[in-house]
C-alpha angles and dihedrals in degrees: 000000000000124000119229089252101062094044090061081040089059098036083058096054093042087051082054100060095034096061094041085056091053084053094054103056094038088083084060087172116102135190121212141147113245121218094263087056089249117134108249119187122201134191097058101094142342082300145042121256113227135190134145121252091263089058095044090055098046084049093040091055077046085063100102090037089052092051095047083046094056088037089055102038089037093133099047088052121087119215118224112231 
Protein backbone atom coordinates (compact mmCIF):
# COMPACT_ATOMS: atom_id res chain seq x y z
CA UNK A 1 0.00 0.00 0.00
CA UNK A 2 0.98 3.61 -0.80
CA UNK A 3 1.84 6.20 1.83
CA UNK A 4 0.34 9.37 1.68
CA UNK A 5 3.69 10.83 0.60
CA UNK A 6 4.27 9.00 -2.63
CA UNK A 7 0.69 9.48 -3.84
CA UNK A 8 1.13 13.11 -3.77
CA UNK A 9 4.59 12.13 -5.17
CA UNK A 10 3.05 10.63 -7.82
CA UNK A 11 -0.10 13.30 -8.22
CA UNK A 12 2.65 15.79 -8.63
CA UNK A 13 4.45 13.92 -11.46
CA UNK A 14 1.32 13.10 -13.16
CA UNK A 15 0.44 16.81 -12.93
CA UNK A 16 3.91 17.20 -14.68
CA UNK A 17 3.37 15.50 -17.44
CA UNK A 18 0.17 16.36 -17.67
CA UNK A 19 0.75 19.83 -17.91
CA UNK A 20 4.19 19.36 -20.64
CA UNK A 21 1.83 17.50 -22.80
CA UNK A 22 -0.58 20.30 -22.70
CA UNK A 23 2.38 22.40 -23.83
CA UNK A 24 3.05 20.49 -26.39
CA UNK A 25 -0.18 20.46 -28.27
CA UNK A 26 -0.89 23.89 -27.56
CA UNK A 27 1.36 24.80 -30.46
CA UNK A 28 -1.13 22.77 -32.51
CA UNK A 29 0.76 24.10 -35.77
CA UNK A 30 3.65 21.11 -37.76
CA UNK A 31 6.04 21.34 -40.28
CA UNK A 32 6.80 18.06 -42.80
CA UNK A 33 7.64 17.37 -45.84
CA UNK A 34 4.76 15.46 -47.84
CA UNK A 35 5.53 12.84 -50.14
CA UNK A 36 5.41 15.26 -53.34
CA UNK A 37 8.23 17.58 -51.45
CA UNK A 38 5.79 20.05 -51.04
CA UNK A 39 5.54 21.84 -47.25
CA UNK A 40 2.73 20.87 -45.86
CA UNK A 41 1.56 22.66 -42.12
CA UNK A 42 -0.53 21.23 -40.13
CA UNK A 43 -2.36 22.29 -37.15
CA UNK A 44 -4.10 25.11 -38.71
CA UNK A 45 -7.83 23.25 -39.89
CA UNK A 46 -9.48 19.73 -40.52
CA UNK A 47 -6.39 19.44 -43.46
CA UNK A 48 -2.98 20.08 -44.12
CA UNK A 49 -1.92 22.95 -46.22
CA UNK A 50 0.41 22.11 -48.61
CA UNK A 51 2.77 24.18 -51.18
CA UNK A 52 6.01 23.70 -52.46
CA UNK A 53 9.05 26.02 -51.24
CA UNK A 54 8.62 28.23 -54.22
CA UNK A 55 4.96 28.88 -53.17
CA UNK A 56 5.79 29.45 -49.29
CA UNK A 57 8.33 32.22 -50.22
CA UNK A 58 6.18 34.11 -52.77
CA UNK A 59 3.19 33.96 -49.71
CA UNK A 60 5.55 34.62 -47.06
CA UNK A 61 6.92 38.38 -49.09
CA UNK A 62 3.11 38.61 -49.33
CA UNK A 63 3.19 38.71 -45.91
CA UNK A 64 2.63 42.47 -45.36
CA UNK A 65 0.08 42.57 -48.49
CA UNK A 66 -1.86 39.68 -46.94
CA UNK A 67 -2.10 41.57 -43.35
CA UNK A 68 -3.27 45.24 -44.98
CA UNK A 69 -5.78 42.89 -47.14
CA UNK A 70 -7.36 41.32 -44.10
CA UNK A 71 -7.08 45.02 -42.23
CA UNK A 72 -8.87 46.42 -44.93
CA UNK A 73 -11.38 43.70 -45.69
CA UNK A 74 -11.67 42.96 -41.59
CA UNK A 75 -15.62 42.92 -41.65
CA UNK A 76 -16.13 40.76 -44.53
CA UNK A 77 -13.79 38.22 -42.89
CA UNK A 78 -15.08 35.65 -40.46
CA UNK A 79 -12.82 34.58 -37.47
CA UNK A 80 -12.58 31.13 -36.72
CA UNK A 81 -13.25 30.40 -32.91
Amino acid sequence: MSTEEELKAELAKLKAENEALKARTSKGISLKVSEKGGVSVYGMGRFPVTLYKEQWLKLIEMGEDIKRFIAENNDKLKAKE
